[in-house]
LUMGU-39549 format. One line per 2 residues: their letters; for each residue x, y, z of N, C-alpha, C. Coordinates in pm, whole numbers, plus 50000, padded with zeros to 5 digits. Example, Ala and Ser with C-alpha at 12.3 -4.5 7.8 and 13.67 -1.06 7.14 Angstrom:
<recs>
as	51319 49431 50780 51230 49550 50780 51320 49670 50780; 51285 49775 50708 51367 49894 50714 51290 50003 50787
</recs>
This chain:
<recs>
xx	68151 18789 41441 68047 18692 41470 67917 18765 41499; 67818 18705 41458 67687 18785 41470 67575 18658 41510
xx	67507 18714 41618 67385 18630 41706 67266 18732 41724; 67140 18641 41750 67036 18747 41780 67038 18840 41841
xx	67151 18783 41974 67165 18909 42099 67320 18887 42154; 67365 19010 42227 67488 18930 42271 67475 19014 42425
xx	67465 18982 42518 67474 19040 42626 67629 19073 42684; 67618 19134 42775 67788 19185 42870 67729 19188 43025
xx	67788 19106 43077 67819 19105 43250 67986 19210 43266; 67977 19289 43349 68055 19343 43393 68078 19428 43536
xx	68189 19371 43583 68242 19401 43720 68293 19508 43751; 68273 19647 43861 68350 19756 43870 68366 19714 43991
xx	68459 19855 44025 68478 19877 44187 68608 19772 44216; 68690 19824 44321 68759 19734 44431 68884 19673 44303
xx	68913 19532 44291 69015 19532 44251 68967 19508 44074; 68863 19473 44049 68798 19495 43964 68870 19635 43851
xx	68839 19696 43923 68927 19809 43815 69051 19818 43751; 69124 19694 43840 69281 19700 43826 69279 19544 43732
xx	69145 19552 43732 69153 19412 43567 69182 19274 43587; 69135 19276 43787 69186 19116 43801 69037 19119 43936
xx	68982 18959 43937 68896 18937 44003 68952 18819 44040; 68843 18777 44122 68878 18663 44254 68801 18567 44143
xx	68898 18470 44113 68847 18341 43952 68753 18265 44014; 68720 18242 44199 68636 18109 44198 68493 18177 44213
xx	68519 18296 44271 68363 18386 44249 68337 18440 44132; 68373 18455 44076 68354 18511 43953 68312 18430 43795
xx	68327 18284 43846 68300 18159 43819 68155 18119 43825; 68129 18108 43991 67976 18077 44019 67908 18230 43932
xx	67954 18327 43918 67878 18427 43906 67812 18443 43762; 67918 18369 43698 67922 18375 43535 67845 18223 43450
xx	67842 18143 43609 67741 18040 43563 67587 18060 43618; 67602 18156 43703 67416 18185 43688 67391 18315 43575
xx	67491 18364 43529 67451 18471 43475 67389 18335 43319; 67537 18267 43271 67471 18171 43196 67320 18077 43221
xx	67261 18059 43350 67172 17947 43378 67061 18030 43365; 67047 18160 43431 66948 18286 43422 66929 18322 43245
xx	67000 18330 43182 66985 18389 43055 66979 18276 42937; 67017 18149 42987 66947 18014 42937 66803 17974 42960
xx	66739 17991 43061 66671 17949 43102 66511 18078 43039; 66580 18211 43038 66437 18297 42932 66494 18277 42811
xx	66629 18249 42761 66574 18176 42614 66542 18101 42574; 66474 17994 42653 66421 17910 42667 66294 17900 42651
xx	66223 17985 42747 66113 18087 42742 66066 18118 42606; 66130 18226 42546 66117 18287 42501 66075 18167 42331
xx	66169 18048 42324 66204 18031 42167 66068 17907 42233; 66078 17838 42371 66004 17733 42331 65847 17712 42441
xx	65808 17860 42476 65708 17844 42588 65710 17747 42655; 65788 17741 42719 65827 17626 42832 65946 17686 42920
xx	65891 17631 43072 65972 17719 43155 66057 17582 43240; 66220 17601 43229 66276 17479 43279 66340 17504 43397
xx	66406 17448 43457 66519 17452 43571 66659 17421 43585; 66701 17347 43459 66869 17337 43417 66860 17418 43305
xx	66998 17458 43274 67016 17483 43201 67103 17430 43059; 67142 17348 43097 67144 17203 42959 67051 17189 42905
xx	66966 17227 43003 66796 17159 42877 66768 17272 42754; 66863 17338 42779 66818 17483 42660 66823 17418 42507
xx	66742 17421 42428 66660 17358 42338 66574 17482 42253; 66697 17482 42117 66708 17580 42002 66810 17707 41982
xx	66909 17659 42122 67020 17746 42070 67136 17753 42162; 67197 17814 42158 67340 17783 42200 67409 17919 42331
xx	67483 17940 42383 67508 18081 42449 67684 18036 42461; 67711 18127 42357 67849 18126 42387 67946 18261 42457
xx	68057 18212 42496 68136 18315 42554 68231 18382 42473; 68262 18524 42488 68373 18612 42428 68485 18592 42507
xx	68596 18599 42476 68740 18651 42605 68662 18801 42692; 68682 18730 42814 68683 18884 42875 68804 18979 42824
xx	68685 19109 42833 68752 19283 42793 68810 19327 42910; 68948 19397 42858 68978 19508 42996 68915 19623 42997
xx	68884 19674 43099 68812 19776 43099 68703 19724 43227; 68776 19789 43353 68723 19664 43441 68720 19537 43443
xx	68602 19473 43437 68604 19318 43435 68510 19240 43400; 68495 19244 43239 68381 19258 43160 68439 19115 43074
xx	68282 19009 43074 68264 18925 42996 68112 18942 42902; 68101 18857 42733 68038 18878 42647 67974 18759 42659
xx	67841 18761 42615 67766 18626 42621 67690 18622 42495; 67722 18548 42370 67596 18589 42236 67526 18408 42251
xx	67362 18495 42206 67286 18391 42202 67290 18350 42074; 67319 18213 42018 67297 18202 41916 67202 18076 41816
xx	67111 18100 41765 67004 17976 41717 67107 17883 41661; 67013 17771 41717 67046 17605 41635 66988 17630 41525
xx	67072 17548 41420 66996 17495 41292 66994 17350 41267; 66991 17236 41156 67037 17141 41161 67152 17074 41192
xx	67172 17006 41225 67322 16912 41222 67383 16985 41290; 67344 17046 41428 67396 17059 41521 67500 17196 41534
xx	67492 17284 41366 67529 17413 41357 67436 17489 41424; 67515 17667 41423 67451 17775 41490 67467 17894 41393
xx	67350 17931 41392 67341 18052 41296 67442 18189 41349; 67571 18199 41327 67677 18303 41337 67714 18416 41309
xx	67682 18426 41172 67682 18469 41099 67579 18571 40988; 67476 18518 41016 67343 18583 40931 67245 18621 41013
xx	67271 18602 41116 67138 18670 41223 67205 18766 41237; 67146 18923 41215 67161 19025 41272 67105 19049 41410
xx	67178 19118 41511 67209 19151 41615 66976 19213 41669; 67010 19312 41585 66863 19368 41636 66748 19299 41575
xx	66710 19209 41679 66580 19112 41574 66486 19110 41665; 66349 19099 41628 66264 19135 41728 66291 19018 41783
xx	66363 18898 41751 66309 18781 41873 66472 18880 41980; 66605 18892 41896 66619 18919 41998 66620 19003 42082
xx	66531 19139 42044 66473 19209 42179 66405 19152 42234; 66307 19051 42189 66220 18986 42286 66274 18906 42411
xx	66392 18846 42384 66490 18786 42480 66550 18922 42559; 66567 19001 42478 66655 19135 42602 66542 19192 42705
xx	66438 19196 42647 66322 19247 42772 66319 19157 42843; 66246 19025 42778 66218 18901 42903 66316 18905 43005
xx	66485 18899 42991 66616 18900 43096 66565 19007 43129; 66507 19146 43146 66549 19258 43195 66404 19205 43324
xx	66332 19200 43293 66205 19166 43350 66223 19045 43448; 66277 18955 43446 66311 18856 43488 66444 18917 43635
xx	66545 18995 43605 66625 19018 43665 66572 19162 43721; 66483 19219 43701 66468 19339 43764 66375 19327 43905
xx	66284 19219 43829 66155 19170 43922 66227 19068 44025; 66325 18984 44003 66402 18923 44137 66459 19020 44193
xx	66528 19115 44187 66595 19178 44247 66473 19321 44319; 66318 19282 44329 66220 19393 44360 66213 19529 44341
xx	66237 19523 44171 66168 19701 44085 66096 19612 43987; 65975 19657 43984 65871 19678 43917 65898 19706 43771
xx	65865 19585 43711 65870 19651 43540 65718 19617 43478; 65649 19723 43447 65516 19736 43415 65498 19647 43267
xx	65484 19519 43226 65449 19452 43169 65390 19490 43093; 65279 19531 43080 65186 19596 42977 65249 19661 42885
xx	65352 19765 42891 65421 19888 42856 65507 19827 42795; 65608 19679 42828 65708 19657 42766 65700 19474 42692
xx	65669 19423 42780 65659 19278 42704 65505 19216 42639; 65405 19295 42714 65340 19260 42619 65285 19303 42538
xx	65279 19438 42483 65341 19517 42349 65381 19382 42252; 65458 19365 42267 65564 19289 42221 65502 19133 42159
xx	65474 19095 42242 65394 18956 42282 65223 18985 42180; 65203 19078 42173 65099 19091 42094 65090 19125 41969
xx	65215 19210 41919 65282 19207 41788 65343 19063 41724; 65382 18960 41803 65400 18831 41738 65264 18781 41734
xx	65172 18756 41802 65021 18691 41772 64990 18725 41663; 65015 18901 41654 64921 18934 41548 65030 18911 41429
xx	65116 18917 41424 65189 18861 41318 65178 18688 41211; 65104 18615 41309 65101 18476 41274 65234 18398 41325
xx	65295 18469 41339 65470 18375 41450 65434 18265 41510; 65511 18205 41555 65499 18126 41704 65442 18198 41802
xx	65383 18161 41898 65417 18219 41987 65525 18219 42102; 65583 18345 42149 65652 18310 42240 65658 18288 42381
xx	65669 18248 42444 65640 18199 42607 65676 18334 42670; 65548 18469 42719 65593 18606 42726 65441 18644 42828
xx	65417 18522 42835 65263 18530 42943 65332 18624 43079; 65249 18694 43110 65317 18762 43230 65332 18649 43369
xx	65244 18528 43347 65266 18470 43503 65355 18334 43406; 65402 18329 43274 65488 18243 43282 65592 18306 43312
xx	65682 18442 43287 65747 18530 43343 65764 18525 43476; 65703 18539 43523 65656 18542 43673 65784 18410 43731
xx	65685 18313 43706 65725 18179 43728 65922 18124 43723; 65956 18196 43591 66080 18214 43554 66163 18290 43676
xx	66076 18391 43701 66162 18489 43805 66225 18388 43906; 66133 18303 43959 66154 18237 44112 66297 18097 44062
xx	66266 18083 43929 66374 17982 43903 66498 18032 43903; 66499 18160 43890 66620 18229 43838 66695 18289 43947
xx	66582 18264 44091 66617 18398 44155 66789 18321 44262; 66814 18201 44239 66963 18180 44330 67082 18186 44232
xx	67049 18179 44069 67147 18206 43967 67150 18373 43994; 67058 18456 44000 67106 18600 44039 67149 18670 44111
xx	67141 18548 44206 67194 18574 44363 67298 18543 44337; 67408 18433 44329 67527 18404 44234 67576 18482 44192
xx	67537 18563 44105 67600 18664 43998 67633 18757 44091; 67576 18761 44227 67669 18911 44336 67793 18877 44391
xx	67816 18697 44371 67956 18616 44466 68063 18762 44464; 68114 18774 44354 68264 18894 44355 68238 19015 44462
xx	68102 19075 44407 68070 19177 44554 68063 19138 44641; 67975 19005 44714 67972 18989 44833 68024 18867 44918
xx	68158 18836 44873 68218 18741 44920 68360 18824 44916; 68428 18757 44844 68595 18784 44814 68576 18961 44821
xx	68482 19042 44778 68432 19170 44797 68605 19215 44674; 68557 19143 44565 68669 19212 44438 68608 19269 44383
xx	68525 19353 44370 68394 19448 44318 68326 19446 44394; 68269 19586 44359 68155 19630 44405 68024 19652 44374
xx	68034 19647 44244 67924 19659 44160 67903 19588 44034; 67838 19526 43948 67773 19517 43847 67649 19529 43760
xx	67682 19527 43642 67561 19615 43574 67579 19481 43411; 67450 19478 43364 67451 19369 43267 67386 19492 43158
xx	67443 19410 43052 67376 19534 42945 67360 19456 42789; 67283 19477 42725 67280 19438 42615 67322 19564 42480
xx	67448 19442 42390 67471 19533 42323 67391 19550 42176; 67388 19693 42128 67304 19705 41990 67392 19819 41945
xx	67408 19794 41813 67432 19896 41695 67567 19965 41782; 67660 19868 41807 67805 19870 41872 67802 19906 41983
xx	67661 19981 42060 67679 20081 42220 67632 19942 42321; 67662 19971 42461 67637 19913 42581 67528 19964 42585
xx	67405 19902 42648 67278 19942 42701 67242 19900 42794; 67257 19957 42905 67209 19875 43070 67084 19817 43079
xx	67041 19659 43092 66938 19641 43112 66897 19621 43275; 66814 19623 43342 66786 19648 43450 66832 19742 43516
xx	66904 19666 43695 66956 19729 43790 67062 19727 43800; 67190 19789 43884 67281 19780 43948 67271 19674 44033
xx	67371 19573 43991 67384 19436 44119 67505 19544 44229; 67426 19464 44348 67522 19598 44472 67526 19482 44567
xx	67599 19520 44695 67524 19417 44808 67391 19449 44843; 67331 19610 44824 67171 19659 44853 67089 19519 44762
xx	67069 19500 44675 67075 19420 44585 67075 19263 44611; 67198 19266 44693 67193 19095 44745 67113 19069 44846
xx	67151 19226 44964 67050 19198 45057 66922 19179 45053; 66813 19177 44943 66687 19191 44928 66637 19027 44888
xx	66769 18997 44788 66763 18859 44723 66792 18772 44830; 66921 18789 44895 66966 18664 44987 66893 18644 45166
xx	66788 18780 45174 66725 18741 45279 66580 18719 45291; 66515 18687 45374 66384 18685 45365 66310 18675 45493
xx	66261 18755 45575 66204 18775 45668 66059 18802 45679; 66002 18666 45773 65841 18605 45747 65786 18705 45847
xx	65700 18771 45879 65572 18814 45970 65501 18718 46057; 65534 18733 46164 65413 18634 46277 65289 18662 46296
xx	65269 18774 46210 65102 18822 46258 65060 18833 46071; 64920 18821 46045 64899 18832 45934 64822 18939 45908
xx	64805 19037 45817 64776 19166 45759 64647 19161 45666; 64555 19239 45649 64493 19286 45546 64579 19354 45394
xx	64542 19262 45260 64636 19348 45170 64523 19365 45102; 64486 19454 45022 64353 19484 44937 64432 19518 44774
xx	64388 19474 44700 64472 19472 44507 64352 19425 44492; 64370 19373 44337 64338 19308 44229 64465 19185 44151
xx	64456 19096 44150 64533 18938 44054 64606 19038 43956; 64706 19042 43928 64786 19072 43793 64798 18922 43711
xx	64830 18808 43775 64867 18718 43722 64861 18579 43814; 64835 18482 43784 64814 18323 43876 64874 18242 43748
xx	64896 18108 43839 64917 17982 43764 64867 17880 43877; 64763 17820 43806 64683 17714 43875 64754 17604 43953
xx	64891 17546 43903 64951 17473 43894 65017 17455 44006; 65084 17585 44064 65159 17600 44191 65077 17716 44283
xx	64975 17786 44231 64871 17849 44350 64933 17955 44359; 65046 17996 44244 65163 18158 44308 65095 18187 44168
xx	65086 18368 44254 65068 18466 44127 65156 18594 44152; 65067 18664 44125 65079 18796 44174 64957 18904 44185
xx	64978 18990 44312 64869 19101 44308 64912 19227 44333; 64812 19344 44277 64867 19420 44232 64828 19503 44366
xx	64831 19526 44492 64889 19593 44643 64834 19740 44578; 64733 19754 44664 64674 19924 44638 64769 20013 44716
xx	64777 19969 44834 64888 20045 44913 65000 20075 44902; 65076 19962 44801 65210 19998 44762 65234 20042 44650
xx	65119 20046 44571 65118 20081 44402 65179 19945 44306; 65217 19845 44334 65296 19795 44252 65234 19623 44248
xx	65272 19543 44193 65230 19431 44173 65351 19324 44313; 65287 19260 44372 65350 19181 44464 65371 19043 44426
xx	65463 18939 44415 65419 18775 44423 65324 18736 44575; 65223 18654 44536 65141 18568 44648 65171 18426 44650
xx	65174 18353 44756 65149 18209 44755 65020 18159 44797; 64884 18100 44761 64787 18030 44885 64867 17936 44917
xx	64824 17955 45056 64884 17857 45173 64800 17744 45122; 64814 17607 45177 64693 17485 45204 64616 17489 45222
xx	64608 17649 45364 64469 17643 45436 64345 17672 45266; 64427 17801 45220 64348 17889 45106 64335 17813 44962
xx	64381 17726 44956 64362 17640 44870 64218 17540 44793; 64129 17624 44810 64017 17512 44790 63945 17636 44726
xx	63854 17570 44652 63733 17631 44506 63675 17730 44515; 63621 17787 44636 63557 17888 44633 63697 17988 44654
xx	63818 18010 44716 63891 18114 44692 63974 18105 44568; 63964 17993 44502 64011 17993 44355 63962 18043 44268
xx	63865 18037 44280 63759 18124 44215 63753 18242 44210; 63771 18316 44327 63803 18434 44375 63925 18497 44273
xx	63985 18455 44356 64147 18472 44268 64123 18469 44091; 64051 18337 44053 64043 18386 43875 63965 18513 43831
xx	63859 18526 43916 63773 18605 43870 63833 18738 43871; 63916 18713 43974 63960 18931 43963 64076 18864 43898
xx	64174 18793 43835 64271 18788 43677 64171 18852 43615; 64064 18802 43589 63977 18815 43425 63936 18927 43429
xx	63850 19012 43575 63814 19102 43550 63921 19222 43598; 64065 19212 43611 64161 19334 43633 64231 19304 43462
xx	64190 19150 43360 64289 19190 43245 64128 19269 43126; 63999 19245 43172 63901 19303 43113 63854 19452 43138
xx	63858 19486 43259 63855 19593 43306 63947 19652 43359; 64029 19699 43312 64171 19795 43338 64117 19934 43357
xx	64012 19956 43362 64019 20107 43313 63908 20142 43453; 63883 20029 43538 63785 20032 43646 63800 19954 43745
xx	63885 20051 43850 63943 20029 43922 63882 19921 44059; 63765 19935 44084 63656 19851 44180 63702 19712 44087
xx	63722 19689 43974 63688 19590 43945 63782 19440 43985; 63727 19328 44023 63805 19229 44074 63876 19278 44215
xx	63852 19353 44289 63896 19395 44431 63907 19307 44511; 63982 19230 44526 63970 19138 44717 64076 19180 44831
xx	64011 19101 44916 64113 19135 45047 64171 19000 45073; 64312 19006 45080 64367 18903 45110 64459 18901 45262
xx	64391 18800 45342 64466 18797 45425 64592 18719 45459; 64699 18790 45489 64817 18725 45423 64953 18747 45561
xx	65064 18671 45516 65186 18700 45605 65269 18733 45503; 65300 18855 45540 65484 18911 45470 65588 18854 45438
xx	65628 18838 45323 65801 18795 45328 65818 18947 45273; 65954 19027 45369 66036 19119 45351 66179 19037 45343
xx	66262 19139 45276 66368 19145 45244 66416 19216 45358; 66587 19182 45352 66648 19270 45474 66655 19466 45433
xx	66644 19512 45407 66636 19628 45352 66467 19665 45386; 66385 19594 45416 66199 19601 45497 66121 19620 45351
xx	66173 19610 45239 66087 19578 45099 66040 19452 45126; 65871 19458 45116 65777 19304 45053 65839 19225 44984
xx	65850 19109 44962 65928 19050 44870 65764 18956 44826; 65710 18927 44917 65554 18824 44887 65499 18869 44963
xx	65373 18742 44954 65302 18741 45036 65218 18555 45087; 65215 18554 45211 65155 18389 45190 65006 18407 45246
xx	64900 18378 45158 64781 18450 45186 64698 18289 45221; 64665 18290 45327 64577 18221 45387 64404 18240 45413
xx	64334 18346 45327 64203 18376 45314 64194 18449 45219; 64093 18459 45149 64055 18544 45031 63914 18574 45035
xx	63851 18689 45034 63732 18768 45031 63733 18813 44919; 63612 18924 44889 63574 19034 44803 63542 19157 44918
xx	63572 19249 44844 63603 19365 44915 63508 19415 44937; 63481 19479 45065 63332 19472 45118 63262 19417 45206
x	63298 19260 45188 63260 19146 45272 63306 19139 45427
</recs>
């Protein structure tokens, strides 16, 4: 059988090795791995970002028998055609849409779980080779990405049940396969891993953060900024208070001038004053920013 992509979830560690897992965790785990990897091909085929995963609309995700060899299940994506068939057969495995689906999941699951995947370098490369192609486009905006992350992020939490419940593994690793080999996409799911996802610890005092916008969506007021201090791009929320025209403004103007001026660093600078969400492990996970300046001010 042949699909655009076929991914592998797989379980090590603990009893895991001995080729048997705990069936009711391993259950929830294998339905967010399905709701998470429904939900960016979703993305990906119809620029539109959903929240079930029934609503997946242009293709199908079916299951292999789990492999021994630990405790490994297969997932291939495969396009609708008419009358309610799926292309099986004639889609080869390496297609740019479906690398475009293997980055978006890697990006999606790397960025919930807080490592940094530099966008520029990998999806939108990518995302700019279909424009310029005349394609569709595909839904590969970095803050529709973004957006995806937060839908995804209790289906990935899910996918740790075997490690951190029944504790029948210890580890998992998702990988997409090409040209017959395993290829790890992202991270190691661990409990380090769960702990970052399944906690979240707010700040009572609020901080100076100084960046530049990587990415906003008008819609829900969450973006992301890119944290001089930590090097890396953070999610933000405006609070209510920060919510009104003149710091919206703010906020677009350094998007436009950090995606125009990349190469100048002053440019689009603000200070946001904000409260922490950390993870239990003391990694940022956000930020809820209740003032917005220009730097200087």
């Amino acid at each position: 059988m042949s699909s655009i992509l076929t991914l592998e979830l797989t379980f090590r560690g603990a009893s895991a090795d001995a080729h048997v897992i705990d069936l009711y965790d391993v259950a929830e785990a294998l339905t967010g791995f399905q709701r998470s990897l429904a939900l960016t091909t979703h993305l990906v085929l119809n620029n539109e970002v959903i929240t079930q995963a029934p609503s997946l609309h242009g293709a199908v995700i079916l299951a292999e028998p789990p492999e021994v060899g630990s405790w490994k299940v297969k997932a291939s994506v495969a396009l609708a055609v008419a009358g309610g068939l799926y292309h099986l057969s004639t889609a080869p495995r390496d297609t740019p849409l479906g690398n475009m689906v293997s980055s978006a999941y890697d990006y999606v699951v790397s960025e919930t779980l807080g490592f940094h995947v530099d966008y520029d370098k990998t999806l939108g490369q990518q995302y700019e080779e279909v424009k310029a192609s005349g394609a569709k486009n595909p839904g590969l905006e970095q803050s529709r990405l973004d957006a995806l992350a937060e839908k995804c992020e209790v289906a990935i939490r899910n996918m740790h049940r075997p490690i951190v419940r029944s504790e029948t593994a210890s580890e998992a690793i998702i990988s997409v396969v090409s040209q017959g080999q395993s290829i790890q996409l992202g991270q190691t799911l661990n409990r380090l891993t769960f702990d970052h996802i399944a906690q979240t610890d707010k700040s009572t005092e609020a901080e100076q953060v100084v960046g530049r916008v990587s990415s906003y969506n008008s819609n829900t007021f969450k973006g992301r900024v890119f944290a001089a201090a930590l090097r890396r791009p953070v999610p933000f929320e405006l609070l209510p208070i920060a919510r009104n025209p003149a710091t919206i403004r703010l906020v677009t103007s350094s998007l436009s001038a950090n995606a125009l001026e990349r190469n100048d660093s002053d440019a689009g600078v603000l200070v946001f004053t904000a409260f922490s969400r950390k993870g239990r492990s003391g990694v940022i996970k956000g930020y809820d920013v209740c003032d917005v300046k220009r730097d200087g001010e």
